[in-house]
C-alpha positions in Angstrom: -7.9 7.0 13.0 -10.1 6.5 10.0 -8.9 6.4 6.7 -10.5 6.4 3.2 -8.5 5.8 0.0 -9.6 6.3 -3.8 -7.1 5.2 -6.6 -8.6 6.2 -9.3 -6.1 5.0 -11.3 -6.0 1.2 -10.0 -9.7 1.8 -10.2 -9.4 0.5 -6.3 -10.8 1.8 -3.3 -9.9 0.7 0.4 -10.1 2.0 4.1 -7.3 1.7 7.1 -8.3 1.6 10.9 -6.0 2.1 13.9 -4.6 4.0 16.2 -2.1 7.1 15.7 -0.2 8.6 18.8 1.9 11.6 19.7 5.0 10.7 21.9 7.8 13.1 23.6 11.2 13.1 21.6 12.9 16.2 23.5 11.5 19.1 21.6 9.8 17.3 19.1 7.1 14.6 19.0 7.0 11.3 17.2 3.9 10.8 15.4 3.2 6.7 14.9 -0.3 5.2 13.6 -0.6 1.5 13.5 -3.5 -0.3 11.6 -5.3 -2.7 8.7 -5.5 -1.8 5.7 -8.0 -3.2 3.5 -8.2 -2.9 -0.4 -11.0 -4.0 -2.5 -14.2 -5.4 -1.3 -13.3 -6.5 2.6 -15.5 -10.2 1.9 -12.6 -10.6 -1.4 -9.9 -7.9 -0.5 -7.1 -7.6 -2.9 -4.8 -6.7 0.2 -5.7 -6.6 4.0 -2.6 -6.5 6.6 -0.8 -4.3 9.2 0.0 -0.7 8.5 2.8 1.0 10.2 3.5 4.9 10.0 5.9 7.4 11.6 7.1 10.8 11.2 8.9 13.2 13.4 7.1 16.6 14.0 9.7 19.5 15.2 8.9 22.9 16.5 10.9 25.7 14.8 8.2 28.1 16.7 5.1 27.3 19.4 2.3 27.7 16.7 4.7 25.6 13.5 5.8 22.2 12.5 8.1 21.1 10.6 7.0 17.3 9.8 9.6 15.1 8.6 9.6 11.3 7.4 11.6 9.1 9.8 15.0 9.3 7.8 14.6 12.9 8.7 13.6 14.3 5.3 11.5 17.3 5.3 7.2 16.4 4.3 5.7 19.3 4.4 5.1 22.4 6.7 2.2 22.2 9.0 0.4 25.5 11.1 -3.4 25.5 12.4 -3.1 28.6 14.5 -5.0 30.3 12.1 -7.5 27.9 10.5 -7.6 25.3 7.7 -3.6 25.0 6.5 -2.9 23.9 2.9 0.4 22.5 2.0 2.1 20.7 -1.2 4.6 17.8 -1.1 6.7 16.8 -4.6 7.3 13.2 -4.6 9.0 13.5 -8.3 7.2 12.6 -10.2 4.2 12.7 -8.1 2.5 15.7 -6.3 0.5 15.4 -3.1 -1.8 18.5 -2.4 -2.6 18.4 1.5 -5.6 20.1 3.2 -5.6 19.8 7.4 -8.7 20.8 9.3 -9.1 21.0 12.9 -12.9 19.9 13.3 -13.4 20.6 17.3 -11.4 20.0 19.9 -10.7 16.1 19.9 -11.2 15.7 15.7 -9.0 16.8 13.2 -8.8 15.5 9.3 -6.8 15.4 6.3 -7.1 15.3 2.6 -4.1 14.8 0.6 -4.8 14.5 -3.0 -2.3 12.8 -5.0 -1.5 13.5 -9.1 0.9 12.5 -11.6 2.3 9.8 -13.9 2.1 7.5 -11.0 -0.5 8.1 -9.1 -3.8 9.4 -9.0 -5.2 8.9 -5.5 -7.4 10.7 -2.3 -7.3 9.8 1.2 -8.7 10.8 3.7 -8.5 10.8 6.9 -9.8 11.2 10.1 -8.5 11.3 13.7 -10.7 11.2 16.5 -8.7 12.1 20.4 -9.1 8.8 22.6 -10.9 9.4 25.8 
């Protein structure tokens, strides 16, 4: 996993690497990445240390999922079986517009765009199958 992050309003920009994986809970699937997130120029950073990320990703039907953050509140609604999928997430007051792609086979990426009083931000990632 690759990550690019622009906050535009910190005037900051930064980049996480790791590893995100996809484990069997019953019907559902627990989604973890681990990583290092650098901010700022990696030779000065303002921040580098570990990342750690989960959410739980449930199956209502085959082709949908319902992704929820580990506390079990609901993050947005997720379906690729017909191409690109948009979706919006309102983290009052913020608002983060998210756009999933499935590039091939092994690569798939997202852009979630982030707006509001507190935040003004883009990342995006990248996730590449491990062979």
């Amino acid at each position: 996993m690759e990550r690019s992050i622009e906050d535009h309003r910190a005037r900051q920009s930064g980049r996480l690497g790791g590893d995100a994986s996809f484990t069997a809970a019953g019907a559902d699937l627990v989604y973890q990445e681990e990583g290092r997130l650098v901010i700022g120029d990696p030779a000065s950073p303002v921040y580098a240390g570990p990342v750690l990320q989960s959410y739980l990703y449930a199956f209502p039907v085959p082709s949908k999922a319902e992704v929820r953050f580990r506390d079990g509140r609901f993050f947005h609604a997720l379906d690729l079986s017909n191409g690109p999928w948009a979706c919006t997430h309102l983290c009052d007051p913020d608002r983060y517009e998210g756009e999933f792609t499935v590039l091939d086979a092994d690569t798939w990426r997202v852009v979630w765009t982030v707006t509001g009083p507190r935040k003004e931000q883009r990342l995006d990632s990248t996730y590449r199958r491990a062979l």
